[in-house]
N, CA, C and O atoms as a printed pandas DataFrame, in Angstrom:
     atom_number atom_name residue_name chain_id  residue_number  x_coord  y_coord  z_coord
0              1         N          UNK        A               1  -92.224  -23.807   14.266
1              2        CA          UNK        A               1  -91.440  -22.607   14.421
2              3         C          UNK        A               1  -90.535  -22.425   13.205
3              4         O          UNK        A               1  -89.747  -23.294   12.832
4              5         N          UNK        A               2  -90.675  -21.404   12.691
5              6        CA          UNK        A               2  -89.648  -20.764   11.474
6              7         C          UNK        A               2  -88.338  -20.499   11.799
7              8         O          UNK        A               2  -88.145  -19.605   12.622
8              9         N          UNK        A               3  -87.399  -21.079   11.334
9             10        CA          UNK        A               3  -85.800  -20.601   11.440
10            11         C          UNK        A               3  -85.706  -19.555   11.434
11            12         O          UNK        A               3  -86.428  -18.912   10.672
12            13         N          UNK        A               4  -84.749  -18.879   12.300
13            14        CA          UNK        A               4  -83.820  -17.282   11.053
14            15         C          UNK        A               4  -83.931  -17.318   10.097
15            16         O          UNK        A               4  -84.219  -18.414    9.617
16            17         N          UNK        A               5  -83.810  -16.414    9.401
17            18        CA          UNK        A               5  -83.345  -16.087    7.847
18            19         C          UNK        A               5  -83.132  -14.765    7.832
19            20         O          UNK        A               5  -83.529  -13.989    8.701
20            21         N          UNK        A               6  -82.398  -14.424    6.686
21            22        CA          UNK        A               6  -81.790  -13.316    6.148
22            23         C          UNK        A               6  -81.915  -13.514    4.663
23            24         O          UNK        A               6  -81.641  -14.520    4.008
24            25         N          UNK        A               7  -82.462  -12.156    4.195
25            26        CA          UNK        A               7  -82.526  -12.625    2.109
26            27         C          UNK        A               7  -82.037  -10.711    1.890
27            28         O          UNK        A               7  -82.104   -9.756    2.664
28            29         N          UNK        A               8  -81.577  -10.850    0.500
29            30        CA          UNK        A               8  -81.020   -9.893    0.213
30            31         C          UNK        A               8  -81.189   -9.608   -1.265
31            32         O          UNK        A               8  -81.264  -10.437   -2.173
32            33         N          UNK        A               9  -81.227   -8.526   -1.329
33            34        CA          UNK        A               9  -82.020   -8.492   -2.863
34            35         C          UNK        A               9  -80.933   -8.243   -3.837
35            36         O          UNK        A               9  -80.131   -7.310   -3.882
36            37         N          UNK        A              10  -81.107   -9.496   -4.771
37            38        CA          UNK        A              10  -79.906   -9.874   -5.754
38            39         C          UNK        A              10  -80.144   -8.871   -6.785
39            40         O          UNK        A              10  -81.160   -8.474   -7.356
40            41         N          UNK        A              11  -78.864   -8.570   -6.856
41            42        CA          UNK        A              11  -78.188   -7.332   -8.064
42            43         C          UNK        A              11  -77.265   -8.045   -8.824
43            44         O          UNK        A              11  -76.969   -9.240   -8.831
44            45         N          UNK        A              12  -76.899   -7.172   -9.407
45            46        CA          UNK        A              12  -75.797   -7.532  -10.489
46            47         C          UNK        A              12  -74.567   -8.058   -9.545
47            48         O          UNK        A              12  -74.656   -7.830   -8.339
48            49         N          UNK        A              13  -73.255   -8.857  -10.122
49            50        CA          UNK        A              13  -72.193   -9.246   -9.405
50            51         C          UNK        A              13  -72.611  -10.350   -8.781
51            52         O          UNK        A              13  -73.822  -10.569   -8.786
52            53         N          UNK        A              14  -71.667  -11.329   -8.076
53            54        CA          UNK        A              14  -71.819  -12.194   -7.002
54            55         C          UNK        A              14  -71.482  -11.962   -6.146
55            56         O          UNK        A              14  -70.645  -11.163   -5.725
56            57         N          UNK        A              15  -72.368  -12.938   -5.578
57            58        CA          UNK        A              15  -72.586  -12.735   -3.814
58            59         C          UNK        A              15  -71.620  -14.628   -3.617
59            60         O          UNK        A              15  -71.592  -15.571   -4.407
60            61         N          UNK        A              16  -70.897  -14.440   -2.029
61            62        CA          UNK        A              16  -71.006  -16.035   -1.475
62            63         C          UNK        A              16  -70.434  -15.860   -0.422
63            64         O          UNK        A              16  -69.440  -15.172   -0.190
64            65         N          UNK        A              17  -71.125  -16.558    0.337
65            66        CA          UNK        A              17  -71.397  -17.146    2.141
66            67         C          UNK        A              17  -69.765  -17.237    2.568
67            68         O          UNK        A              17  -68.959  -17.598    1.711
68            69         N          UNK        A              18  -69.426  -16.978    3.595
69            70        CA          UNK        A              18  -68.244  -17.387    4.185
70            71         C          UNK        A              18  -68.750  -17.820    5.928
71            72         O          UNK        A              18  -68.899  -17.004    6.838
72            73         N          UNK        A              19  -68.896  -18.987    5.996
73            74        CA          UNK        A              19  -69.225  -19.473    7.288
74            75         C          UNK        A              19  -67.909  -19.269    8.301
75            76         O          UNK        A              19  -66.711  -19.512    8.151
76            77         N          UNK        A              20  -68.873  -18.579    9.660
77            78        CA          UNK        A              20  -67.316  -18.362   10.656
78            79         C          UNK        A              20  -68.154  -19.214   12.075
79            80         O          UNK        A              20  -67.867  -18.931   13.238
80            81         N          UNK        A              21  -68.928  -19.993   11.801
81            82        CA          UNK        A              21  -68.697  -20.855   13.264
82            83         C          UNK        A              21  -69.989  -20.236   13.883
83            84         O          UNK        A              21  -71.077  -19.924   13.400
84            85         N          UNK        A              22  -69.442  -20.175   15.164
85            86        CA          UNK        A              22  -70.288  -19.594   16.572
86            87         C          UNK        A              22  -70.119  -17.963   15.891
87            88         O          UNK        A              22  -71.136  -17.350   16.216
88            89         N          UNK        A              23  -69.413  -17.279   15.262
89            90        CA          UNK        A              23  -69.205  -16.113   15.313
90            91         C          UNK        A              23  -70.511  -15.547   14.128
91            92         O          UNK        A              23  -70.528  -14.339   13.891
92            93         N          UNK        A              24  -71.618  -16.505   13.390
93            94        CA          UNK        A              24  -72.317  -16.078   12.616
94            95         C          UNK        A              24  -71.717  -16.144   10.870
95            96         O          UNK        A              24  -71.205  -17.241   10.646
96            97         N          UNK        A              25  -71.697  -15.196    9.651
97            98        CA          UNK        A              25  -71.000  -15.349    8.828
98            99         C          UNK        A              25  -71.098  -14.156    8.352
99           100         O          UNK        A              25  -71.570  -13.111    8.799
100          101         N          UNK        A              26  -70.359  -14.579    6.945
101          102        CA          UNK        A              26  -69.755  -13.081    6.205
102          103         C          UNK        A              26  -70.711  -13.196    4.666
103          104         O          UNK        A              26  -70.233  -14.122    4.010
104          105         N          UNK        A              27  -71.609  -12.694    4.103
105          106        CA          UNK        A              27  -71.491  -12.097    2.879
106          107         C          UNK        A              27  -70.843  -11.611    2.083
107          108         O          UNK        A              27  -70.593  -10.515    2.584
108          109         N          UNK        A              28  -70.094  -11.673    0.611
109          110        CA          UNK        A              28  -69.448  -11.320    0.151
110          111         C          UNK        A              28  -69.963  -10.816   -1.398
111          112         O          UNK        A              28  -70.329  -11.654   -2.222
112          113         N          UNK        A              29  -69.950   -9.298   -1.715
113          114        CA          UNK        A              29  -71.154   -9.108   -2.958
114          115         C          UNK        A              29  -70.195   -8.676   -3.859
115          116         O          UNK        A              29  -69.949   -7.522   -3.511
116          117         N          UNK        A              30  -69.556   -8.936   -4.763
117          118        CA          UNK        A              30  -68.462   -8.594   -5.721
118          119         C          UNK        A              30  -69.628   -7.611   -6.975
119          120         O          UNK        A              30  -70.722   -7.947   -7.428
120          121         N          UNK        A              31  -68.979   -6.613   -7.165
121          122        CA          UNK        A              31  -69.601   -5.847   -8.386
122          123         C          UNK        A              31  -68.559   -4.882   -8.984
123          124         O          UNK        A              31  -67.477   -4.869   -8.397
124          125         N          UNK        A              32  -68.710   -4.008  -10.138
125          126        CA          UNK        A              32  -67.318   -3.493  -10.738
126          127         C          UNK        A              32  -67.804   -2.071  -10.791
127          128         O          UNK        A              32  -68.962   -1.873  -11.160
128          129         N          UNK        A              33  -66.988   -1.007  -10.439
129          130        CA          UNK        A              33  -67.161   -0.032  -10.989
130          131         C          UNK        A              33  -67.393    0.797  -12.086
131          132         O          UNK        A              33  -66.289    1.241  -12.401
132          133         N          UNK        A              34  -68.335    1.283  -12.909
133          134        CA          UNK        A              34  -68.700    1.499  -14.085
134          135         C          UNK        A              34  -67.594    2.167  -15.160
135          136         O          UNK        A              34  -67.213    1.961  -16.313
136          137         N          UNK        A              35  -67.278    3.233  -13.895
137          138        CA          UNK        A              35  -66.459    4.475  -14.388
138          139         C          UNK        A              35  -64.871    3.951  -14.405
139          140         O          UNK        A              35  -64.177    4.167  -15.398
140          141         N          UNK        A              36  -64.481    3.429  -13.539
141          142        CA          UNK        A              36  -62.898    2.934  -13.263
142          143         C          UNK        A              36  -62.693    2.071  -13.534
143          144         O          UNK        A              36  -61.520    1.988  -13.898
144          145         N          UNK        A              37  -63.544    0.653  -13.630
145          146        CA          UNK        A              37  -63.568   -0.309  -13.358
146          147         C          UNK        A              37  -63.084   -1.469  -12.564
147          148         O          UNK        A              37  -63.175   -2.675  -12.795
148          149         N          UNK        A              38  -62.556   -0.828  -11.586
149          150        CA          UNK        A              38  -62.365   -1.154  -10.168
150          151         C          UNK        A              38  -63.743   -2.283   -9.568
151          152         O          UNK        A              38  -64.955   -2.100   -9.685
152          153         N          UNK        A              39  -63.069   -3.357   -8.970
153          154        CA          UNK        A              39  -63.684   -3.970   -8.335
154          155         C          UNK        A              39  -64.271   -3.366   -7.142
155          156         O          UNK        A              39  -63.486   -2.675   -6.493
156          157         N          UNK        A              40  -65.750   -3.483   -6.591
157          158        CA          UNK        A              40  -65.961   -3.259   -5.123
158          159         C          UNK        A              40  -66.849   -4.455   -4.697
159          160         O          UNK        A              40  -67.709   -5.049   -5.347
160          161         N          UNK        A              41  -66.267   -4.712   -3.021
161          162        CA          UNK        A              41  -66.260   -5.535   -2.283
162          163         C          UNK        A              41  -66.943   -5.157   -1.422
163          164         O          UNK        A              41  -66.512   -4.240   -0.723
164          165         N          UNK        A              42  -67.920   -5.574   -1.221
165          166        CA          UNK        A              42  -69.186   -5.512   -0.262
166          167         C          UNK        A              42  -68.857   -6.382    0.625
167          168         O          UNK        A              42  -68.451   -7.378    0.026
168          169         N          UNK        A              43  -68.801   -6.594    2.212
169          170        CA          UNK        A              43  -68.437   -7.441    3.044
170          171         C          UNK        A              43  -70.036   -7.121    4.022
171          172         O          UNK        A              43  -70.528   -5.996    4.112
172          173         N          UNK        A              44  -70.310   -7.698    4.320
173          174        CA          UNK        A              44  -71.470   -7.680    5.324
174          175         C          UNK        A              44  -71.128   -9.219    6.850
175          176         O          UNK        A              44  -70.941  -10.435    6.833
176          177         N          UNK        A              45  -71.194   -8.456    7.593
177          178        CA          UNK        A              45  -71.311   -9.647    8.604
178          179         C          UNK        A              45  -72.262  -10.058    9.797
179          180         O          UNK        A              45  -72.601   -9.347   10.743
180          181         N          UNK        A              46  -72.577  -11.229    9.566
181          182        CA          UNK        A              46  -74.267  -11.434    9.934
182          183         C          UNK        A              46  -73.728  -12.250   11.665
183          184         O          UNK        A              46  -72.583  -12.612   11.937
184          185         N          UNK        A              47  -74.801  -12.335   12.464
185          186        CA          UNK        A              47  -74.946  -13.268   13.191
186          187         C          UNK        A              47  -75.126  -14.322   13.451
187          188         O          UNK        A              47  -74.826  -14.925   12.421
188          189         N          UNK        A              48  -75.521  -15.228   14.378
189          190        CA          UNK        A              48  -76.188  -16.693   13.670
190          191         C          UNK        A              48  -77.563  -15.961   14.248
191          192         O          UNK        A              48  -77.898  -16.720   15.157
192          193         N          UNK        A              49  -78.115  -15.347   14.218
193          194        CA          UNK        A              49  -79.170  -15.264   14.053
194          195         C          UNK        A              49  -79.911  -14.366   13.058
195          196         O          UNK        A              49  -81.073  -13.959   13.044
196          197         N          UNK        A              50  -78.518  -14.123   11.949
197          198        CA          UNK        A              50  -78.550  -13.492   10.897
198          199         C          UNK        A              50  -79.164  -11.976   10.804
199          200         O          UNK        A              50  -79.908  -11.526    9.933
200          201         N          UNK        A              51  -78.597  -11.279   12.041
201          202        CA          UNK        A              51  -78.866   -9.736   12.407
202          203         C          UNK        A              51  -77.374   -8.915   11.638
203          204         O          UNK        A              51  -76.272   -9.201   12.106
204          205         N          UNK        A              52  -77.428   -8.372   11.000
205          206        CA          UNK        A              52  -76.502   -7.653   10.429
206          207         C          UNK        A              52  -75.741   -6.746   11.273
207          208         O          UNK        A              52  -76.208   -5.700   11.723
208          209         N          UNK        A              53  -74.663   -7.128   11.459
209          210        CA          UNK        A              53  -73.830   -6.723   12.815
210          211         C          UNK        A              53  -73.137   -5.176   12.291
211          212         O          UNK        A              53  -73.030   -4.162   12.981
212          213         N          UNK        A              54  -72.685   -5.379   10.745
213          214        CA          UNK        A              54  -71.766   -4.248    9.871
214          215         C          UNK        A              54  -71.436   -4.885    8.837
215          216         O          UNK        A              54  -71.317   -6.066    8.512
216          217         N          UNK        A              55  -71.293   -3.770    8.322
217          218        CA          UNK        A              55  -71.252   -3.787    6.306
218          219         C          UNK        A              55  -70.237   -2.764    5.836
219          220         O          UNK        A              55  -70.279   -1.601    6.237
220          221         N          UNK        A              56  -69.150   -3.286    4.821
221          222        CA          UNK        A              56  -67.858   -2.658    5.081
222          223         C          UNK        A              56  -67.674   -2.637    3.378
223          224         O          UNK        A              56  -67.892   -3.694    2.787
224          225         N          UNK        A              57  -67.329   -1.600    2.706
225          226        CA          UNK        A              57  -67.051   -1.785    1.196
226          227         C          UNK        A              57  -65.724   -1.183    0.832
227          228         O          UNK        A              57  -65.277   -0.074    1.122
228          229         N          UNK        A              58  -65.025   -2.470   -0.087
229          230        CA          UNK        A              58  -63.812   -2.445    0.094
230          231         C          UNK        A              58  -63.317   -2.201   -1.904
231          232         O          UNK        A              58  -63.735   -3.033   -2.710
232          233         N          UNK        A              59  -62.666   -1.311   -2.259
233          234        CA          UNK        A              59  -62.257   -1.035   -3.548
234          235         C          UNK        A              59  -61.016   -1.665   -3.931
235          236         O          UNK        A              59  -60.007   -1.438   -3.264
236          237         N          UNK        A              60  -60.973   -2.564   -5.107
237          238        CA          UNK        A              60  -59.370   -3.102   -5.480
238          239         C          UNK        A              60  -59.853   -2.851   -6.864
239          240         O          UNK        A              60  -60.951   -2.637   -7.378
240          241         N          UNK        A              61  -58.099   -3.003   -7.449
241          242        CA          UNK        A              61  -58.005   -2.166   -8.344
242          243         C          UNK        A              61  -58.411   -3.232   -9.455
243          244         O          UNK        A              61  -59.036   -4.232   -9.100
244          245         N          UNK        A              62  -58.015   -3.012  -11.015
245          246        CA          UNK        A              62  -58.482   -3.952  -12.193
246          247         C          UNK        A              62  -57.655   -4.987  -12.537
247          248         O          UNK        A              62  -57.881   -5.896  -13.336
248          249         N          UNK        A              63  -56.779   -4.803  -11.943
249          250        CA          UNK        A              63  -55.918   -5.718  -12.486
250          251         C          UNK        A              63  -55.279   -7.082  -10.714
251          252         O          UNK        A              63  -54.360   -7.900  -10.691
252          253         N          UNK        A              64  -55.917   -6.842  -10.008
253          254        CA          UNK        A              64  -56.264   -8.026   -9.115
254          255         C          UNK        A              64  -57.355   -9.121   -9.049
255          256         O          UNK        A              64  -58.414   -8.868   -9.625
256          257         N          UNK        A              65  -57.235  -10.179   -8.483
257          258        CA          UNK        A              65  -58.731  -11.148   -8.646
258          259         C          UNK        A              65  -58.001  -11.804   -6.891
259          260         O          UNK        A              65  -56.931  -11.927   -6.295
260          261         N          UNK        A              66  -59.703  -12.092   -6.704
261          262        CA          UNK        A              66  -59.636  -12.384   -4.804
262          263         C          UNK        A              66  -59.452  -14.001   -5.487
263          264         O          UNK        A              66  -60.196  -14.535   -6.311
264          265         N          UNK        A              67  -58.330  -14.509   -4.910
265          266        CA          UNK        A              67  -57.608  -16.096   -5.209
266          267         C          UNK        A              67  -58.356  -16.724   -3.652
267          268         O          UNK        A              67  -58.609  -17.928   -3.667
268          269         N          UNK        A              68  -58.615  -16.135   -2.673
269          270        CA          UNK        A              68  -58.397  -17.042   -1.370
270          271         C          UNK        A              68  -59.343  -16.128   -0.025
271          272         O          UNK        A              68  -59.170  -14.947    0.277
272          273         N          UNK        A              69  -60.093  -16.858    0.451
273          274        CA          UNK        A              69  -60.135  -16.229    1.539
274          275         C          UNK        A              69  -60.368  -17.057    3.221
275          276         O          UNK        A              69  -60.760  -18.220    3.311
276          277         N          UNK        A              70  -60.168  -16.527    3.954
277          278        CA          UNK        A              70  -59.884  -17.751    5.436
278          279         C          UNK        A              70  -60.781  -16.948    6.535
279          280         O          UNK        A              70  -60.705  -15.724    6.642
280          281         N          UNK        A              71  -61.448  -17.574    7.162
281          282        CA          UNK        A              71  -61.914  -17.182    8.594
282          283         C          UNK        A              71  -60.927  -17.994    9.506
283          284         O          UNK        A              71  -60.544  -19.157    9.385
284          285         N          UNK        A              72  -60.574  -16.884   10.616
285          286        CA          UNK        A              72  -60.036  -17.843   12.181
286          287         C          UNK        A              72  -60.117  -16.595   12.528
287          288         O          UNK        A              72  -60.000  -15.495   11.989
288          289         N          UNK        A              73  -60.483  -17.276   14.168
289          290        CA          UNK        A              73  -60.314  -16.700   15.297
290          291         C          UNK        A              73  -60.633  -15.066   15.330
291          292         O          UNK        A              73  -59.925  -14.127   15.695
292          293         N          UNK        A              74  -61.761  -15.103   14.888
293          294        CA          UNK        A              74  -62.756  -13.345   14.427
294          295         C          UNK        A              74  -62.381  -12.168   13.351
295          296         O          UNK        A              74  -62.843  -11.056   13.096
296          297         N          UNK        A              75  -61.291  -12.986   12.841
297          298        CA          UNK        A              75  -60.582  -12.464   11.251
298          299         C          UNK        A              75  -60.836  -12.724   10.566
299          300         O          UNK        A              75  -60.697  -13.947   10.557
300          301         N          UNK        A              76  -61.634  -12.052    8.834
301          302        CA          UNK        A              76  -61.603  -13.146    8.010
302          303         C          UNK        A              76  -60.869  -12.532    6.782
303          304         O          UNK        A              76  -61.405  -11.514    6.346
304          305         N          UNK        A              77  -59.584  -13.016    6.049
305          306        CA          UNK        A              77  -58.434  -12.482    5.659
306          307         C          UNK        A              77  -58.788  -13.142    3.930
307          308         O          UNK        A              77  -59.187  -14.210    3.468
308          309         N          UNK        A              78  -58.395  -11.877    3.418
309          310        CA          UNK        A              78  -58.717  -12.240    1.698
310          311         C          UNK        A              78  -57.139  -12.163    1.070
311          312         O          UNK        A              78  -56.491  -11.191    1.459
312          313         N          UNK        A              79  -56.693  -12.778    0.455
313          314        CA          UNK        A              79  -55.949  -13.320   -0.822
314          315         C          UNK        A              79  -55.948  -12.507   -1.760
315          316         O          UNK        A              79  -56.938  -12.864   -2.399
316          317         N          UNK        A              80  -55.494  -11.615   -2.309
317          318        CA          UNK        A              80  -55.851  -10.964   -3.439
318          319         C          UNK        A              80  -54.504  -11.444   -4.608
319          320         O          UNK        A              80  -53.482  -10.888   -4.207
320          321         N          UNK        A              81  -54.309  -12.001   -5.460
321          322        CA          UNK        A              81  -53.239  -11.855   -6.622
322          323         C          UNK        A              81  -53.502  -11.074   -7.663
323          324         O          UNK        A              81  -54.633  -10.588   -7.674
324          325         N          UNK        A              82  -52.591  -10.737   -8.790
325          326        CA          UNK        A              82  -52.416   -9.617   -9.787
326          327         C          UNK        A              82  -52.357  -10.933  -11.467
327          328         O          UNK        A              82  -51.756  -11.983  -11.695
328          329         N          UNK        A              83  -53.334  -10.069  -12.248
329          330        CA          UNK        A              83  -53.348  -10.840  -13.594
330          331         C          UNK        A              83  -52.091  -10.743  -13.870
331          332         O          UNK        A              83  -51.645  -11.242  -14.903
């Protein structure tokens, strides 16, 4: 028998896993805006059976970088600091 899986077709920017437990996990696809150059934040959140529950895209500005981020208790909370 074949596991789950989930694959996603790699683009430009990084992508990385944020494991939340029983609750499935988070995708995270960092890429920059061409025109502004604004960061955007692709959040996707999977199941454990890796069914894509919702996908949420989040804009910060150029002069922030994501320092931190935490899962608890069905939150998962990002860190942002300023260069």
């Amino acid at each position: 028998m074949q596991p789950d899986r989930v694959e996603f077709e790699i683009k430009e920017g990084n992508y990385e896993v944020v494991p939340a437990g029983k609750d499935g996990l988070f995708v995270l696809h960092n890429t920059f805006d061409i025109n502004s150059g604004d960061q955007v934040w692709t959040v996707s959140k999977l199941d454990t059976a890796f069914n894509k529950e919702w996908e949420r895209v989040y804009v910060v500005g150029t002069t922030q970088f994501l320092s931190s981020k935490y899962y608890d208790n069905g939150t998962l909370y990002f860190l942002f600091s300023r260069n």
